[in-house]
N, C-alpha and C positions, 0 to 999 in steps of 0.2 A: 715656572722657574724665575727667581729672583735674582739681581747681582747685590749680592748681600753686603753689610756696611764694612767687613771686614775687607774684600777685594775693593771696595770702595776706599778704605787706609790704605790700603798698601798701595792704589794708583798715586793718590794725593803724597805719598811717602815718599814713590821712586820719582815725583815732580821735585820735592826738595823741601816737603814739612818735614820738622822734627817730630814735632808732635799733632794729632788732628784728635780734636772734640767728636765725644758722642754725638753730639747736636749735629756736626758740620759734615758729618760720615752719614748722620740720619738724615737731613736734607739731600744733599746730592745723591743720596742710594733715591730719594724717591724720586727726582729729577731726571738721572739715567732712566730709569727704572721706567718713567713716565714716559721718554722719548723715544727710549728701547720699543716698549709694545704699541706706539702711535705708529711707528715706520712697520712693525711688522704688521700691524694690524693691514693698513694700505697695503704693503707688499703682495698680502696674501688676496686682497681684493684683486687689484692686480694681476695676479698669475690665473683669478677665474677669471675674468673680464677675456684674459687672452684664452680660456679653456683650457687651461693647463693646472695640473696638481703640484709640480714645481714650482718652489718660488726662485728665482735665478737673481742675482745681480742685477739687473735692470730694473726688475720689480724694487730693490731697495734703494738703487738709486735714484727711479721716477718717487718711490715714497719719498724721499727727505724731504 
């Protein structure tokens, strides 16, 4: 699962663009996107490291 470049406009939208480029919708979808599965990836280390199939809040917040 992706967050696609459309929910990508619409965050940049309800910030206070009129309008957002394909280009600038296309980068920051890959930027999220990039940051998104870096912290779950971690999280999910995490949750084995402790032996658990859970991943909880702490697992995302030691991830950041």
């Amino acid at each position: 699962m992706r967050i696609s470049k459309m929910t990508i406009k619409k965050i940049l939208k309800e910030q206070g663009a009129e309008r957002v480029s394909e280009s600038a919708a296309t980068e920051l979808a890959r930027i999220v996107n990039r940051y998104a599965y870096s912290i779950a990836k971690r999280a999910v280390k995490l949750a084995a490291h402790a032996k658990r199939k859970t991943v909880e809040k702490a697992d995302i917040d030691l991830a950041k």
